[in-house]
N, C-alpha and C positions, 0 to 999 in steps of 0.2 A: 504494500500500500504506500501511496505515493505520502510522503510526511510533509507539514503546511511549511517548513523552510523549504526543501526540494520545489516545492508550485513555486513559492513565491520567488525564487531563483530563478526560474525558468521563464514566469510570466512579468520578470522584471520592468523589460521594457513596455510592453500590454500596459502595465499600471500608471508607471510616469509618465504613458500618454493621455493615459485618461482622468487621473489625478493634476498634470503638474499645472492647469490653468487656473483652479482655485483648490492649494492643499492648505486651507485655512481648517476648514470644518475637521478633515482629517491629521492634522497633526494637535490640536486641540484635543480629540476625541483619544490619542497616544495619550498623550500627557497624560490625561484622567484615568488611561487606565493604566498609567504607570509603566508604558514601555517607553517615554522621554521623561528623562528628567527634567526640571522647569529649567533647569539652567538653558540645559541643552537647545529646548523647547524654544525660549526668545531667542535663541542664538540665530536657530532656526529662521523665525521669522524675519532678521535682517538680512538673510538671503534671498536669492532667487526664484522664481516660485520652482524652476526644474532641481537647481541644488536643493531646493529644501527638501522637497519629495526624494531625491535622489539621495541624500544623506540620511534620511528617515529610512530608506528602505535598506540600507545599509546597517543602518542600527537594528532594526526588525529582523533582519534576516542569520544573526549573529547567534539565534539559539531558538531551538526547537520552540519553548515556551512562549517567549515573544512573538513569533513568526501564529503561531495559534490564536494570542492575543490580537494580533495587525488584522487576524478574516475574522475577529467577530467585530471589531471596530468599523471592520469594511462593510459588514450587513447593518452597523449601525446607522452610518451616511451614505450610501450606496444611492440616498435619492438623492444627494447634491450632484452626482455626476452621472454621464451622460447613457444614454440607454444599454452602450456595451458593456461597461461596466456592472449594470445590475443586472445582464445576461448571464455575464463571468460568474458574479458572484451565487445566483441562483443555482447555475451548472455544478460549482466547484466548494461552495462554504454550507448551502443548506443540511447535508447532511448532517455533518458538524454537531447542529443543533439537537440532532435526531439520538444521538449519542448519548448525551447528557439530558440527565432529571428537568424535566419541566418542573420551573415553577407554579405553585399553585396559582388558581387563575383567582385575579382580584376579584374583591365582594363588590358587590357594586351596589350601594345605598339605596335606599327604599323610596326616601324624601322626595326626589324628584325622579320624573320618568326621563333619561336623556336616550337623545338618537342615536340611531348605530353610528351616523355619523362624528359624534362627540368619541363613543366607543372605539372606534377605528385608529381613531388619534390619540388618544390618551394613551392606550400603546405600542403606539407606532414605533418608538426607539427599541422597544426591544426586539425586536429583528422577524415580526411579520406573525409572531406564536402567537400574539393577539388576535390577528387576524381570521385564522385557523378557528378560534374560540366563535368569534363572530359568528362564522360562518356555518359553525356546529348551532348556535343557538337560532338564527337566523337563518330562512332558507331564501337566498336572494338571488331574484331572478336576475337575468342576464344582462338587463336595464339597469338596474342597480348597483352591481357592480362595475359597468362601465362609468357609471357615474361617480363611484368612490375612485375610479381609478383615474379620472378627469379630474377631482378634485385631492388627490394625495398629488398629481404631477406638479397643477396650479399653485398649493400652497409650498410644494418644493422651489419652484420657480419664484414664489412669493421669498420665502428663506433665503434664497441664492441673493436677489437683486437687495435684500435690508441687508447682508454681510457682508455685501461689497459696498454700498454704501454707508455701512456704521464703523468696519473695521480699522479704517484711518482718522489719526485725529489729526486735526490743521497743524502745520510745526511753519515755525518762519522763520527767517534766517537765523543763525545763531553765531557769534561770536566773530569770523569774516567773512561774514555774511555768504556762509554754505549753508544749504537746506539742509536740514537734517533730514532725509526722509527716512534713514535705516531706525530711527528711535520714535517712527509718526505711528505704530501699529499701536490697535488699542491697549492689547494687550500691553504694549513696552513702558506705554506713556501714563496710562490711566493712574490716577493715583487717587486712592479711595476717598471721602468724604465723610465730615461730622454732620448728621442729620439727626436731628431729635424730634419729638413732641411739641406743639406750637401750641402754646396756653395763654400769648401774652397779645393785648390788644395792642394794634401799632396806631403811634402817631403819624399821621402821613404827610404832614405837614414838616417833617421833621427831613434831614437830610437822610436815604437809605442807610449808606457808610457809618453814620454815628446812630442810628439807630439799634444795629450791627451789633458796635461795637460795644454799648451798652447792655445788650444782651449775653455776648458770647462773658463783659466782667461779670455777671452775672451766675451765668452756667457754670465759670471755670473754679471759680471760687469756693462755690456751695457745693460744685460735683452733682448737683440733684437733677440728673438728665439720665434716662434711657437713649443709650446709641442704637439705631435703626439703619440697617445696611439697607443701601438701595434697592438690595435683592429680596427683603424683607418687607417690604412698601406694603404689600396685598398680604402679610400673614394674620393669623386669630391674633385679634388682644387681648389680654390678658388672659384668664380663664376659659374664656371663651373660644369655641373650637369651629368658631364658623371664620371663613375667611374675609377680608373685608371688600367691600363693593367700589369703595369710590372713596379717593386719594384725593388730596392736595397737596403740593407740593410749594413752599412759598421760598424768595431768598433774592438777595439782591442781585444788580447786574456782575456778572464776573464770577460768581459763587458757585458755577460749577452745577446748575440743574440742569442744562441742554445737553451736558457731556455725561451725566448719569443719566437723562433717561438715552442715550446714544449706547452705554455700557448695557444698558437694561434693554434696548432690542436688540442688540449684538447677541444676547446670551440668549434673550429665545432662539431666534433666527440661528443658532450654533447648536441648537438643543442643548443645552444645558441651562436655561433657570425657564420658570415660570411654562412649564410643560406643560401644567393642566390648560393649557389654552390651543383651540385650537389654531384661533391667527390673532395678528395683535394690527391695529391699523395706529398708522401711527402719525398725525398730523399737527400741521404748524400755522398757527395764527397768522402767521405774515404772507402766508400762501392764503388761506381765507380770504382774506385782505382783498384778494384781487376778481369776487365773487360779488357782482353785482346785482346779479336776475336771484329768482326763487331759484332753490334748489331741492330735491329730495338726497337722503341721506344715501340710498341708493345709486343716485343720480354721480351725485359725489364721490363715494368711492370707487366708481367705476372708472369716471374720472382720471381720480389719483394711484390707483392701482388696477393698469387696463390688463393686466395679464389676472387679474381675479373678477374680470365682469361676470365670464359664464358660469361661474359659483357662485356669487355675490346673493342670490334672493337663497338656496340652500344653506350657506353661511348664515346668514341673516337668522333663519329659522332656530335658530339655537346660540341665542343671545348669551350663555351662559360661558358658553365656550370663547368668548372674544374678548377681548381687549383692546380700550381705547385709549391714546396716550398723545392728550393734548400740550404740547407747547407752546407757551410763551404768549398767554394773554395779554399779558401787558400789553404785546403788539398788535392787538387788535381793536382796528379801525373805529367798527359798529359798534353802537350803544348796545348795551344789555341790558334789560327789562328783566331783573331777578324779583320782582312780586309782583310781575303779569300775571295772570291765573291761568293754570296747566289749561294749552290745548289738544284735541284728540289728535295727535303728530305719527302718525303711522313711516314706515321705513318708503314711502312712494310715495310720499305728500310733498309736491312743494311748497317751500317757503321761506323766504329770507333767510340766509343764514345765519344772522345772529339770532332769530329764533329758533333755527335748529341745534345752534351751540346751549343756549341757553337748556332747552326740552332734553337735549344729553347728558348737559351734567348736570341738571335738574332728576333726572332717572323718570321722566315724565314720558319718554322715546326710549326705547330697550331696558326696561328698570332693572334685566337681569344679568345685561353688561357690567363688565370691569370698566375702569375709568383712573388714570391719573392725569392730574391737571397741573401746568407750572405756570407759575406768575412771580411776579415781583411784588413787593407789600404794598406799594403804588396804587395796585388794581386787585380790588379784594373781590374775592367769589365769595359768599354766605358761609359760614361755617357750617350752619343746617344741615346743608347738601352733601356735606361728606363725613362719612364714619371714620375718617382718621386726615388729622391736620398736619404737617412736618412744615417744620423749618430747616432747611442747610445754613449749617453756618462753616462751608469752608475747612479748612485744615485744620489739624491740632498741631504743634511743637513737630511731633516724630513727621508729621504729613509731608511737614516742609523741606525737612531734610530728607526723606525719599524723594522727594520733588528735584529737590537739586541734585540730588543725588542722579536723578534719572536725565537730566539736565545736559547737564556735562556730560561727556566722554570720561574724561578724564579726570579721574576719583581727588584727585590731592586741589584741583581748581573746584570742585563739589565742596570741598571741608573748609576752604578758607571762604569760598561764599559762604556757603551757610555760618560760619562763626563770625562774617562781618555781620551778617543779618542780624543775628541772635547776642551780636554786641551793641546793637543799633535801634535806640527806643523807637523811632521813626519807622524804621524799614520793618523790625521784627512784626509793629503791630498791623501794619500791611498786608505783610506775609502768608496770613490765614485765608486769603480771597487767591483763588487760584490765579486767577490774571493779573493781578498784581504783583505774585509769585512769578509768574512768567516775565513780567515787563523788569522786573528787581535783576532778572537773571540776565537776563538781554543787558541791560546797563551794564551792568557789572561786568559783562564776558571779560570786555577790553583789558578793565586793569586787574584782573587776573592771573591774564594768557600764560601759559608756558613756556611757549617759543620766547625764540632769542626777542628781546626789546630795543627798536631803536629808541636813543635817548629823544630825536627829533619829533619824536611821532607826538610826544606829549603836549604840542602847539596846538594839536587840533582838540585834544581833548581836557576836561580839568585835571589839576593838579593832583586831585587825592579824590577817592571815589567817592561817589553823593552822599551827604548824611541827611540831607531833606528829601521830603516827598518831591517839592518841584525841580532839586539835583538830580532824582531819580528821572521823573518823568523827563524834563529837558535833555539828559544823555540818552534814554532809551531813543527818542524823539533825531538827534544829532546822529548818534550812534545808523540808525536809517538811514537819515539821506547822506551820512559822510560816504557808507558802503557803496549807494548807488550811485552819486556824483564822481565818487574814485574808483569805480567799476574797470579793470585792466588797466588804472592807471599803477606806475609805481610810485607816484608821489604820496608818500603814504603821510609826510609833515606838511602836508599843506595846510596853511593855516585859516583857522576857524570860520572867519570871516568871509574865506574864499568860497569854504564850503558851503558855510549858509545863503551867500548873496547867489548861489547855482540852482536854488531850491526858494528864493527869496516869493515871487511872482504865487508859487502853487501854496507854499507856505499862509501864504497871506487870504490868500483866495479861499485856501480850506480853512484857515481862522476865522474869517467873517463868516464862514456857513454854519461854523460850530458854534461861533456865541451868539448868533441873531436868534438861532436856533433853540440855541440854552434857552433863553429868556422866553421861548412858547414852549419851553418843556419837551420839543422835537425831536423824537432820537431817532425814527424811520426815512429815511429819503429816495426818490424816485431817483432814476436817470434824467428826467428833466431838472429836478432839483439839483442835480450836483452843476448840470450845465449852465442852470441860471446865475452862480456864483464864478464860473469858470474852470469850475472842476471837470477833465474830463475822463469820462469813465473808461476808455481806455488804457487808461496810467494805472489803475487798480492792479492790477495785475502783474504790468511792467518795472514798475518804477517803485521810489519807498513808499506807496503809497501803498503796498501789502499790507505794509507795519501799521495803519493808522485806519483806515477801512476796510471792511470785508463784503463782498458781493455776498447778496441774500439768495441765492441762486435755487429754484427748485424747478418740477416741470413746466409751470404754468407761469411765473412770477420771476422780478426783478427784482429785487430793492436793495438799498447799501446802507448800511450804518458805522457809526464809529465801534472801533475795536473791540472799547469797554466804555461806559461814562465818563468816567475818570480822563480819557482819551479825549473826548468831548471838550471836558472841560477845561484842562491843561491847552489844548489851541486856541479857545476861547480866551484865554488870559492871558496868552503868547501874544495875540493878536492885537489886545488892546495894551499890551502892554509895550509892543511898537508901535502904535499908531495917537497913542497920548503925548503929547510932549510939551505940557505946559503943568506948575504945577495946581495951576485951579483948575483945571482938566482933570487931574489924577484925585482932586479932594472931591468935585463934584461927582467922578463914580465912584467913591468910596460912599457919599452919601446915598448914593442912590441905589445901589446892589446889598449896603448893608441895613438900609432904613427904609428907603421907598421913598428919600426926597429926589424929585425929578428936577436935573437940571434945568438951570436956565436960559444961559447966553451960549451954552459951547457950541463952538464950529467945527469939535471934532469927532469923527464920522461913526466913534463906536456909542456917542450918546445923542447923536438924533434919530429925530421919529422911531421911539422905543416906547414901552409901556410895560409896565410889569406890574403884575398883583400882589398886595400886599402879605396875599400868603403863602407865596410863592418865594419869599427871602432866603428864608432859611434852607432853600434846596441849591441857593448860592455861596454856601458857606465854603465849599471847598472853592469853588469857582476864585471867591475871592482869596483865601491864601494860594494857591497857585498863582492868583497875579504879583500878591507883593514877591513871591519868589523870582517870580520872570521880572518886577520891574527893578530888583537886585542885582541881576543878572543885566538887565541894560546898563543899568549906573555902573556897573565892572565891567563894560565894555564886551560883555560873552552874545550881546548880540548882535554885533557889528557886522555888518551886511544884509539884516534885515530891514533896520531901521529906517523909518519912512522920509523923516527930519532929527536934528538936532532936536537935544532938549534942551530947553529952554532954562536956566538957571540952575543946571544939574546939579554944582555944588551944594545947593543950601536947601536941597528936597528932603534928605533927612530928618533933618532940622525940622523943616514944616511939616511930614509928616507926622513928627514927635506932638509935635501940639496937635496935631487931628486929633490924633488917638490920647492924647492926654486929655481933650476936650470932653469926649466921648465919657471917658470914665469919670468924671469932675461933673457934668452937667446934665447926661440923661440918666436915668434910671434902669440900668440894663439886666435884660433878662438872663436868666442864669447861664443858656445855651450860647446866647448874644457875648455876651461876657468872655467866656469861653473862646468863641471864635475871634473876638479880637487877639487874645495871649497866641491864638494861634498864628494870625496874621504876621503877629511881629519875629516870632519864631521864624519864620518865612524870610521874613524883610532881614534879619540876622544883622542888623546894623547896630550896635552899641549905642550911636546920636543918637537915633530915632527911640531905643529903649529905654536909654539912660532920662528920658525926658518925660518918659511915661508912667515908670516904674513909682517914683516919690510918693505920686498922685494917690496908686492903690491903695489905702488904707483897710478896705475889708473886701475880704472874700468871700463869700458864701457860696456855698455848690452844694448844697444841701439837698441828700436823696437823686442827686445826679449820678450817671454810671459812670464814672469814668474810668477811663484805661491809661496805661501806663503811658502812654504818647501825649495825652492830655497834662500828666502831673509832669512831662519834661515839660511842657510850653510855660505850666505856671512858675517850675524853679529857673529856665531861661529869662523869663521876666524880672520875676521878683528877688532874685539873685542882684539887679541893677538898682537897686532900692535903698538909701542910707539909712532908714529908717526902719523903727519896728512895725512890726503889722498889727493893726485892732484886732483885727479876729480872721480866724482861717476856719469854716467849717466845710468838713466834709463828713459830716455825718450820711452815712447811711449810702456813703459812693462806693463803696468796692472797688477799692483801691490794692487791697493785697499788698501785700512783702513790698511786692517790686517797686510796684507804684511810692510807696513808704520811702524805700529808700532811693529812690528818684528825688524826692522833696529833703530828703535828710539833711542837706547844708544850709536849709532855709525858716528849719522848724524852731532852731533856737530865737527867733526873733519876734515869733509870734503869741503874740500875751494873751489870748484868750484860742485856745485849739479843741476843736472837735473832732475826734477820729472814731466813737463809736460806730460799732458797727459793721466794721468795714472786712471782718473776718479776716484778723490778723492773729500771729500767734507767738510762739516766745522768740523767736527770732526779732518781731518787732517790738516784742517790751524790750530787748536790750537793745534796742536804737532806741527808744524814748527814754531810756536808762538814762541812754551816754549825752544824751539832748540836753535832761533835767541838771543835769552833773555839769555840763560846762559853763566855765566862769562867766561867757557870754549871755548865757541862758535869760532869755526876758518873761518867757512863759508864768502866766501868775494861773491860766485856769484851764487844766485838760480834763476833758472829758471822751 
């Protein structure tokens, strides 16, 4: 008898033809069963698709056992590939099966009566023995079976087309500006996610980002969270043994929900997670977007997945079996009418699409559908409507250094990034949003590198790597178009100025489209919108303009948006922060972006014909510390070759910004957030004048039951550090501040005669900093609590 290494030696070449176009599904289906080891396994992946197969089958074929193992993995996915291959393997693996103990055949629950068609599926991975079962219990005529056999090819075809579309994640240039594509698989790149339970009502008036980050002090503190793996989304809660129906998933821009539900039909479509389904449809808001007539649900997914039209009404029939998996409401268009009253909405009805969004994850249309939904806090669905709420909140500590880790190539430039991060109050508290994790790594590649360094090369870029958010953003931002403007040039010291004034024109042009835009809250743009500003969409693809927008690309649909918000908003303050150059210019948008006083006389072009709502301020909070950073960065000369004019009396701006912001705190009454965001602003601005002028003023702080994070208490000890004075009073009761945050303030607590730190779950580490505080001869403290 022929032994399964002898076939599969012989049928060597047979297989790496019929394998080597997609051996995703089949070397995945190794690993799991323990004939690759995972090292092996990614290595795998950064090959070729014929090497990969080709060195797989080499491993496979090195011992009887394994070679045994390779034909039952091959009856596993034998439907990913093409009809000779599950001729072969009918011919040559079935018997196999016949050999070994059948498992007992599952019990199938009483609760609901489901169709053979649900039955068929359900265990279809185990290699057809279900099938058999069927067929014993059911006597199905010749019809019928054509029909399960039209719909097992359909949902194959269905699996093939979301595996090649899910299994790459976007990678953009890194470091000199090579594409990484060997580390784009999802598999290589994915790096897991913090998602919990979402119990907390949001302010939505409030900036996302510090909403965020008020939470995660929060969470990290108390530890009182359940971690929820993406894969876990739809399991029983608690006690309960029934699975859940309909999902939410909420989290800011950047946070990693479009790339977890991407992970989450990768693993169906691979068969391995979320098997009790028999197909998962998987749609996107911003494709919606571009539906203007009535629709039926029907209508639609025929549509959107035309190789599942001729199943599509059978499918349908067994709502129990499906999965719906909506992204990214926020980007959708249409009003939603969530306390309309349920209409009779049948799968052939047309009508508006926001009312058949609405009827679906209403469960008013298929109630016996699966359902996750992602949005941003921005755009709230009901909580009503779903049996389980999640927030992502991004990376933990280890997230980040797998993240760089996986970053780099090269392990030893992974350990000194991540420990500048993790030394860096600024960039570490970043760090937890995965796209800001990505843009931190991109800046930083440069002053890293490995290779040899010219000493000239440092003209073009700063002196010492960023320790602010708008150092960051501006090098990631530089770092782009220095690569694309010096694309096979060898002048690799060309200096700065040179570089930017190459890129000056697009620069500017995509600045005005990002802050006109900021201020209507805009973050979707057509192809005519990018060209009304002189963006041309062309260059997306070509030029550094990879780095900064991403084409929205699906069958039906166009649209572009910024990278990330943050993205957004950093051009936006590039932008005005070259095109300001007086300084009652620079005062009247600080009045106007941080309070809502509309200028009056400026002639300059980033403050006419604007308007802004006044409750709209606070979602310019970063907007405006990104600018004092960019307008730091002009008065140091780093943005020479964009600059539109002279500024106007440059020496003495510090100075008069010092009295803005001294004014500000001496004359309004400011909100605790408001407050806050100014210490931020001047941390930005990093000028000593301007702080040293500010700081006397402060006499009390209060930030009482605010959340704040360790980035917040660096901006208060950078301030209040500048202060000759002792402070009234510093409360932070009830902030959540922790250790770190503690001893972030440590050089500034001895001055403060009335301190509140209840509350803030600290522990003996930081009684002996309050120890050492009380103890020194400096000590002004009369009352801590």
């Amino acid at each position: 008898m022929t032994s399964a290494q002898q076939l599969l030696r012989s049928q060597r070449d047979s297989l790496l033809n019929w394998t080597c176009e997609h051996p995703a599904p089949l070397l995945r289906w190794l690993r799991d069963a323990e004939v690759l080891s995972s090292a092996h396994y990614l290595s795998l992946l950064e090959s070729s698709s014929s090497n990969a197969v080709a060195q797989a089958l080499e491993t496979v074929c090195a011992t009887e056992e394994s070679s045994q193992k390779f034909l039952q993995v091959l009856r596993d996915v034998q439907d990913y590939y093409c009809r000779d291959l599950q001729v072969w393997v009918e011919r040559h693996c079935m018997n196999d099966t016949d050999s070994k103990p059948k498992p007992a055949p599952e019990k199938v629950e009483e609760k609901k009566p489901k169709s053979s068609l649900v039955k068929l599926f359900k265990g279809k991975n185990r290699g057809f023995t279900v099938t058999a079962e069927v067929t014993g219990k059911e006597e199905l005529k010749p019809g019928r079976t054509a029909k399960f056999s039209n719909t097992r090819v359909s949902i194959s075809a269905h699996k093939t087309t979301l595996l090649k579309r899910t299994e790459q994640l976007k990678c953009y240039s890194e470091g000199e500006g090579v594409a990484s594509n060997s580390a784009s698989h999802i598999e290589i790149r994915y790096t897991d996610l913090f998602v919990t339970e979402d119990y907390d009502l949001m302010d939505s008036s409030q900036h996302e980002y510090f909403d965020l980050a008020s939470r995660r002090a929060r969470i990290y503190v108390h530890q009182a969270c359940q971690r929820i793996r993406p894969s876990h989304l739809l399991s029983p809660q608690g006690t309960s043994a029934r699975p859940v129906k309909r999902v939410k998933v909420k989290g800011i821009a950047g946070i990693g929900k479009s790339v977890a539900v991407q992970r989450l039909v990768y693993e169906w479509a691979i068969g391995k997670n979320m098997r009790e389904f028999t197909c998962v449809f998987d749609l996107r808001f911003r494709e919606l977007n571009l539906i203007e007539a009535p629709v039926s649900l029907l209508e639609l997914l025929g549509d959107r997945f035309r190789y599942l039209k001729a199943i599509l009404t059978d499918l349908l029939t067994s709502p129990s079996s499906l999965l719906f998996i909506l992204d990214g409401l926020d980007e959708f268009k249409f009003p939603l009418n969530w306390d309309s009253p349920d209409k009779d909405i049948d799968v052939g009805l047309k009508v508006p699409v926001s009312e058949l969004m609405v009827a679906l994850i209403k469960g008013s249309l298929l109630p016996e559908a699966s359902l996750i939904l992602t949005t941003r806090p921005s755009t709230e669905a009901p909580k009503r409507f779903f049996q389980r709420c999640c927030v992502v909140l991004g990376f933990e500590e280890d997230q980040v250094k797998e993240y760089t880790t996986k970053f780099y190539k090269d392990s030893s430039i992974a350990g000194k990034v991540y420990d500048y991060i993790l030394n860096n109050d600024n960039l570490f508290v970043l760090s937890f949003i995965p796209l800001y994790c990505y843009i931190i790594c991109t800046a930083m590649a440069e002053f890293f590198s490995s290779g040899p360094q010219d000493p000239d090369d440092s003209k073009s870029l700063e002196l010492n790597p960023p320790r602010t958010v708008s150092e960051v953003y501006f090098c990631y931002l530089f770092t782009a178009v220095k690569h694309h403007a010096l694309r096979g040039s060898a002048e690799r010291s060309t200096p700065r100025s040179e570089v930017l004034s190459l890129a000056k024109q697009q620069l500017t042009n995509l600045g005005k489209l990002a802050y006109e835009n900021l201020l209507k809250k805009k973050i979707m743009f057509t192809r005519a919108n990018l060209e009304s500003y002189g963006v041309k969409p062309a260059d997306v693809q070509s030029t550094f303009l990879c780095h900064i927008l991403q084409p929205l690309k699906e069958e039906t649909v166009e649209m572009f948006s910024f990278f990330h918000l943050t993205v957004q908003e950093h051009l936006a303050a590039l932008y005005c922060a070259i095109s300001l150059s007086s300084q009652e210019d620079i005062i009247q948008a600080l009045d106007f972006w941080c309070f809502g006083v509309q200028p009056s006389s400026s002639t300059a072009v980033p403050l006419q014909n604007i308007d802004l709502n006044m409750d709209k301020l606070e979602s310019l909070q970063m907007f405006t510390r990104f600018f004092m950073g960019m307008l730091r960065a002009r008065l140091a000369g780093q943005l020479d070759g964009l600059v539109l004019q002279p500024m106007e009396q440059e020496n003495s701006i510090p100075a008069r910004l010092g009295l803005w912001f001294h004014d500000q705190f001496k004359n309004r009454k400011l909100e605790n957030q408001t407050a806050l965001n100014l210490l931020h602003c001047l941390m930005e601005f990093h000028m000593e004048e301007a702080t040293s002028i500010v700081a006397p003023e402060i006499k009390r702080l209060n930030l009482f039951k605010m959340k704040l994070s360790v980035v917040d208490c660096a901006a208060m000890h950078y301030v209040l550090q500048f202060s000759p004075h002792k402070l009234q009073e510093l409360n932070l009761g009830y902030s959540n501040i922790g250790n770190r945050g503690l001893n972030r303030l440590g050089p500034i607590l001895h001055r403060c005669e009335s301190l509140f730190l209840r509350y803030n779950c600290l522990d003996r580490q930081a009684a002996i900093l309050e120890s050492t505080v009380l103890k020194s001869n400096h000590c002004q403290v009369k009352k801590l609590l």
